[in-house]
N, C-alpha and C positions, 0 to 999 in steps of 0.2 A: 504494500500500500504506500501510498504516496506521501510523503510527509508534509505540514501544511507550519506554515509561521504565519500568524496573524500581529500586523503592526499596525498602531492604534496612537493618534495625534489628537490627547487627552482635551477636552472642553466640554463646552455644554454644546457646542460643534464639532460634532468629531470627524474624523477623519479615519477609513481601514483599508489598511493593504492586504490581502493576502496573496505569500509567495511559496513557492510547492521546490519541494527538493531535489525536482529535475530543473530547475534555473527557470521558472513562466513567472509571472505575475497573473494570477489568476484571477481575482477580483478586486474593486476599489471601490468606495464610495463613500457619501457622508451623512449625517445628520445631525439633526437640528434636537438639542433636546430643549423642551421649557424649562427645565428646571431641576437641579443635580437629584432631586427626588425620583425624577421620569427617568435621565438618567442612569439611577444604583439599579431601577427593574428590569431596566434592558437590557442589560452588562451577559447575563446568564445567557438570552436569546442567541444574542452576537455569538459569544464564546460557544454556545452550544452547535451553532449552526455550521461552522468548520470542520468538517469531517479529516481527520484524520491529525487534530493542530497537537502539535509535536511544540510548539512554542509563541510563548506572548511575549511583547517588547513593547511596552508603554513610554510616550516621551510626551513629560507634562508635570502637572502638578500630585503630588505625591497622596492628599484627601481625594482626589474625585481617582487615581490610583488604586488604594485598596480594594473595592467591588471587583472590580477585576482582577488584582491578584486572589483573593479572596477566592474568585470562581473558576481560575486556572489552579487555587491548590484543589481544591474540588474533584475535578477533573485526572489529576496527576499533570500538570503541563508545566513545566520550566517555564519560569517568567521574569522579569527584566523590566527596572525601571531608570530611563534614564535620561537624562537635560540634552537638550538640543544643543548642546558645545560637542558633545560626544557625537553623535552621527554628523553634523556638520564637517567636525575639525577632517574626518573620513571622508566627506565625500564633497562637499563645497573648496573653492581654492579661499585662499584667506579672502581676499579683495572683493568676493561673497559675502563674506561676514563682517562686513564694517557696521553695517543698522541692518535693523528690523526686513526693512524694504526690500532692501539688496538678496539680502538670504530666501526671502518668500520669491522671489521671482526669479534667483535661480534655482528654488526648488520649483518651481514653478516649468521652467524651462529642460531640467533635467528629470523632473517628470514624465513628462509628453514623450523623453528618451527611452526610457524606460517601458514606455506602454509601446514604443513602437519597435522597440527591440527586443523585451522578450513577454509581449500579450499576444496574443492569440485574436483579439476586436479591440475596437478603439472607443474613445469617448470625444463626443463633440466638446466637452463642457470640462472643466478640472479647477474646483476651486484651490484655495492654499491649503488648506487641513488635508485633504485627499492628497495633496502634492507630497505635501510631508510627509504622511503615515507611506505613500508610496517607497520615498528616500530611505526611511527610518525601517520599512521591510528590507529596502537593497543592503545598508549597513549589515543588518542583523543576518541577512541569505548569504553574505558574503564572507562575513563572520565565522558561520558554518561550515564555507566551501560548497554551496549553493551557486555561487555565481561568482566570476572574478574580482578582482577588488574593483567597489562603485568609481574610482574616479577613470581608471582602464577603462572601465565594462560601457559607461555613460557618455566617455568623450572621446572616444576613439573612432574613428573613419572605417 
């Protein structure tokens, strides 16, 4: 069976990747929660619905965090909490990471790389949370040896 990483760009907007252990980006998408209560009930949903997830990588705030570690120990799933300086420093070049701005758009940009180099169908649409939790799976795939290291894998010809 296939092994499945679910990466998740923590808010009350989230952001999930999922990346499979033959090197695809399998699924992405986002949503909107109203409120960290809507939130803590979804966490199980999400996580349950990943067939085969071999691991979790949260990048974010460490309370809206828990629920989800919480329901990867559940599960038995390896999980991972970690700041956006760590997948960055890996896959952004520094002059990426001077503001806010700079980082979202080129995760923004090395996202769309991403889905066209190892997705299977594309998406018209790709906010920043989807962008990230996108990045923040390539970090974590590559990590594994999932996938070559992201800055090779992303900007290479």
């Amino acid at each position: 069976m296939t092994e499945r990483l679910l990466a998740v760009d923590l808010g009350l907007r989230c952001g999930f990747a999922v990346w499979t252990s033959d090197g695809r980006l399998d699924t992405w998408r986002s949503t909107r929660f109203a409120r960290p209560g809507q939130a803590r009930r979804a966490v199980d949903g999400v996580v349950g619905a990943v067939e085969g997830l071999a691991a979790l990588v949260l990048e974010g705030d460490r309370l809206l965090a828990r629920p989800w570690q919480r329901a990867a120990d559940r599960r038995g799933v390896e999980h991972q909490l970690i700041g956006a300086e760590i997948w960055r420093a890996d896959v952004l070049y520094a002059r990426e990471q001077r503001n806010g701005k700079l980082a979202k758009d080129a995760a923004d940009t090395l996202a769309r790389v991403a889905i066209e180099r190892f997705a299977d169908h594309r998406s018209p649409t790709l906010k920043h949370d989807v962008a990230e939790a996108i990045l923040i799976g390539a970090w974590a795939a590559a990590a594994r040896g999932w996938i070559p290291d992201p800055i090779r894998a992303l900007r290479s010809h």
